[in-house]
N, C-alpha and C positions, 0 to 999 in steps of 0.2 A: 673607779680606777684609782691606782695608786700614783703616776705620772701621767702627766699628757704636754706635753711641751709641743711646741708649732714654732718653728725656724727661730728659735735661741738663738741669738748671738752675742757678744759680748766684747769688748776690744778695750784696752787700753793703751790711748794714744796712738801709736801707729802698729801696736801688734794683739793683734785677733787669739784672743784666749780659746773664744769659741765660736765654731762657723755651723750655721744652717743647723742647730741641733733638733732631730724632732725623734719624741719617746712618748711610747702609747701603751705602758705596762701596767699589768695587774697585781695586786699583791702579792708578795712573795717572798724569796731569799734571794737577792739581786747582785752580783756581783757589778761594779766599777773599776774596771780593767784597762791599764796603761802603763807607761812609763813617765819618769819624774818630766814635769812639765807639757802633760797631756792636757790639761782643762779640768781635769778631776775636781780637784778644792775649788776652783773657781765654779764649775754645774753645782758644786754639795752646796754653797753658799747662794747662789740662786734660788736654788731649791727648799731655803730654810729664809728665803725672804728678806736675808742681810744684804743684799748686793742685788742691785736692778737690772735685767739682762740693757744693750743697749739698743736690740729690735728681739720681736717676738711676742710669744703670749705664749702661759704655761698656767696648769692647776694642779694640784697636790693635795691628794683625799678631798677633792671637790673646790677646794681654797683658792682664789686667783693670784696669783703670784705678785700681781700689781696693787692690792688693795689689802691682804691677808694679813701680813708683817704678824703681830704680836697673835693671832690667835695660829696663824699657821705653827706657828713656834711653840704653842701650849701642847700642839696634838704630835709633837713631833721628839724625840728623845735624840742629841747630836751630841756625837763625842769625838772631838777636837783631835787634828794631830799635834798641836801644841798641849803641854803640861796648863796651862793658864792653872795653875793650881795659886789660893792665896796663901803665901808666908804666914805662918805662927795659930793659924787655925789648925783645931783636930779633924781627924778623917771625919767626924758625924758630922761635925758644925759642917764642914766642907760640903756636905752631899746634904744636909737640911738646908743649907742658903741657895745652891739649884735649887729644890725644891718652892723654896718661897720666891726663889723670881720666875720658878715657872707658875705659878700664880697657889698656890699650896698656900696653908694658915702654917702657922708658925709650927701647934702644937703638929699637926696632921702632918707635916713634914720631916720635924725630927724624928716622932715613930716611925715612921717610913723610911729612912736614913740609918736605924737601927736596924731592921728588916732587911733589907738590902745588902746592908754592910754582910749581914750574918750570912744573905744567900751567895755571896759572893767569895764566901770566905777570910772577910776580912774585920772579924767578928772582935777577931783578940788585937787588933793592931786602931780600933775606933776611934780612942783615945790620946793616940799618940801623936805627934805633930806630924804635918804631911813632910817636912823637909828629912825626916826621920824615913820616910817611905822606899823603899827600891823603885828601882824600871819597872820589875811587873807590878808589884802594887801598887801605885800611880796610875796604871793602864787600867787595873780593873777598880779602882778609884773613881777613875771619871766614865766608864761602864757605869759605876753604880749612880752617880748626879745624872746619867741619862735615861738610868731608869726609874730614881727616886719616885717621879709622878704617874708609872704606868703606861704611858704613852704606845698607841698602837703599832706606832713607828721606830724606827732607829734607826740613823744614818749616822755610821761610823767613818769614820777617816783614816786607815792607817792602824788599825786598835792593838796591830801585836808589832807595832814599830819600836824598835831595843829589846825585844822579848827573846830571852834566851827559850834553846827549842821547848822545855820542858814546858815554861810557863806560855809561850806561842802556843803548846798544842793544848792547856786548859783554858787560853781564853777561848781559841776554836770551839772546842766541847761545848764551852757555856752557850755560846752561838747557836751552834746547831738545837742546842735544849731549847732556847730562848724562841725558836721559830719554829719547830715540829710539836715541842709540848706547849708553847704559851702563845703559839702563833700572830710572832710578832711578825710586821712584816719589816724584813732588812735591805738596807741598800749599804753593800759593804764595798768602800772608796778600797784601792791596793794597788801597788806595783806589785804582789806577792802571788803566783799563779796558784801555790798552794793553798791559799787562806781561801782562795775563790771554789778553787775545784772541793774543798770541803766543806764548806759552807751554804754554800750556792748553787740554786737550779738553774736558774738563768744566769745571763753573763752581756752586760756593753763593754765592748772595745772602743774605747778613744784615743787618739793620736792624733797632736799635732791639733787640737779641739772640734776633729774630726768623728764622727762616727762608723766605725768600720764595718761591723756588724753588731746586729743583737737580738739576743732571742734565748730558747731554752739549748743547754750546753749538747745536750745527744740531738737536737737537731741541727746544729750546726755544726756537729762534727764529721767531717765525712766516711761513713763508712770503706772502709778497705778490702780488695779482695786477694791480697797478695799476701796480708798478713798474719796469723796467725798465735796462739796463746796455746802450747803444747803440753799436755801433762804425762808423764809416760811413769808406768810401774816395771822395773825392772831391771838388768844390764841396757843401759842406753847406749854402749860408745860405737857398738856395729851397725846399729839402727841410723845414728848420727852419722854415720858416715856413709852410710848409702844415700842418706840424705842428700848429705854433700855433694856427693858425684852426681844425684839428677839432680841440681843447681840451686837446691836449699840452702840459705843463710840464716845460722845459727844466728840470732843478736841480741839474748840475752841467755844467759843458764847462772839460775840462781842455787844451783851443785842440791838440789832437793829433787829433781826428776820435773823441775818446769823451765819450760822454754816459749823463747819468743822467736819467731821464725818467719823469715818471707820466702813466698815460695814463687819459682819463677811461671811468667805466660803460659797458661793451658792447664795449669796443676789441679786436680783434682784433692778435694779431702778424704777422700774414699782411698789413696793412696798410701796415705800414713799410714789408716788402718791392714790394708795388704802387705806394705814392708815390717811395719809390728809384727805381726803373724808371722811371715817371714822370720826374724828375730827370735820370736818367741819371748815378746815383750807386750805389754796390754797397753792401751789409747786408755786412758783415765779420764782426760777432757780436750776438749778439743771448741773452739771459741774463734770467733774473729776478733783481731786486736786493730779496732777502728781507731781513728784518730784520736787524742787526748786532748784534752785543753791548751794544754804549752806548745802544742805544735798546730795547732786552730789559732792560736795569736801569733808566732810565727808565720806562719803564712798567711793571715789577713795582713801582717803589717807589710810582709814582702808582695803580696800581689798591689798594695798600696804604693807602693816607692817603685815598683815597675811600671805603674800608670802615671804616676807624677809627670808633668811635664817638666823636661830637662831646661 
């Protein structure tokens, strides 16, 4: 198992970070799913043996949470949402001294720190000082100290936090590489629903240091029978509007001949196909548009706050 945690909890002083957490997941691409002040940094810190829950018992790639401290940390690769970057060091020194305090020889480290730099594309900038660094280089800066030693693991924090879109959507890519071609296994911390839905097969919702749900993202998503993903080849606007009149809502048209459509109580799919015909317009595809992710955390978090005691 990659997590097993047994009623976590954690509190500081009189308020509860995290209540009753229990996770029983297998290797994977994992998403950590919340809003600012969910518990998130406070479980990833647990998790990595810095910070002692205040009840519970948890393991990690077999590790006990209570005993593991420095070896849990050797098998583990963690990238901080702070910079903690050192002043007046070069990017290599930078990513070779993770490496040697995660237990690495000196030499074995800088080669690896050269390596890394270059898979990360930060190949030509190795030498230059970190204060010299951008938002994104920075980000995948400390990507590469959390991969300098190989580690099977990677628990990220935030990794495309200031990431303007371009460079948010290649630290993603590396991601997705990092776990399908080198099958690392990730636990990626976010408030960001998008870093998750493309990253991640599975998904925990936390709230409040609560766990809402969790599990693989298509199984907790509810399938829909109302709604629809419409592809249509043709003049669409007489079709669309017979639609309209038997109680179809258009609710999206991206002006290419696809739509998003809910169709009211009793509708049949076999209908589109007769009013096309009808038209004299062709069904290209035709798909159910089950629930997404951003509205899976939406509505766990709202049938949570209608259960709440008032």
């Amino acid at each position: 198992m990659f997590i097993e945690l047994t009623n976590i909890s954690r509190t500081f002083g009189q308020t509860q970070a995290l209540i009753d957490i229990n996770l029983k997941l297998e290797v994977g691409r994992i998403g950590l799913l919340g809003p600012n002040s969910a518990g998130k940094s406070t479980l990833m810190k647990i998790l990595l043996g810095l910070l002692p829950p205040s009840s519970g018992t948890g393991r990690v790639l077999d590790h006990d949470l209570a005993t593991a401290g420095v070896e849990l940390r050797r098998a583990i690769g963690y990238m901080s949402e702070a910079d903690a970057l050192v002043p007046g060091l070069q990017g290599a020194e930078y990513v070779a001294l993770a490496g040697e305090l995660y237990g690495m020889a000196r030499k074995q480290a800088l080669r690896r720190a050269h390596e890394v730099l270059t898979y990360l594309d930060l190949g030509d900038a190795r030498y230059r000082k970190l204060e010299e660094y951008s938002t994104g280089m920075k980000q995948r800066l400390k990507l590469a100290q959390a991969l300098v030693h190989d580690p099977p693991v990677l628990l990220l924090d935030e990794p495309t936090s200031g990431m303007d879109p371009a460079g948010r959507e290649g630290m993603l890519d590396l991601l997705v590489t990092l776990g399908k071609e080198h099958k690392k296994a990730i636990l990626l911390s976010t408030h960001l629903l998008g870093d998750i839905d493309k990253v991640c097969d599975a998904v925990i919702i936390l709230h409040h240091g609560r766990i809402l749900c969790q599990g693989p993202v298509q199984q907790l998503c509810q399938s829909r029978h109302d709604r629809y993903k419409l592809q249509i080849q043709g003049e669409p606007n007489a079709l669309l509007d017979d639609l309209r009149l038997e109680g179809v809502q258009v609710l999206h048209d991206n002006g290419r001949g696809e739509y998003r459509v809910q169709v009211p109580t009793g509708w049949t799919s076999q209908a589109f196909f007769k009013l096309a015909q009808v038209h004299e317009v062709v069904v290209r595809g035709l798909q159910a548009d089950n629930e997404d992710l951003e509205e899976l955390f939406h509505r766990v978090i709202s049938e949570n706050q209608s259960q709440a005691p008032s």
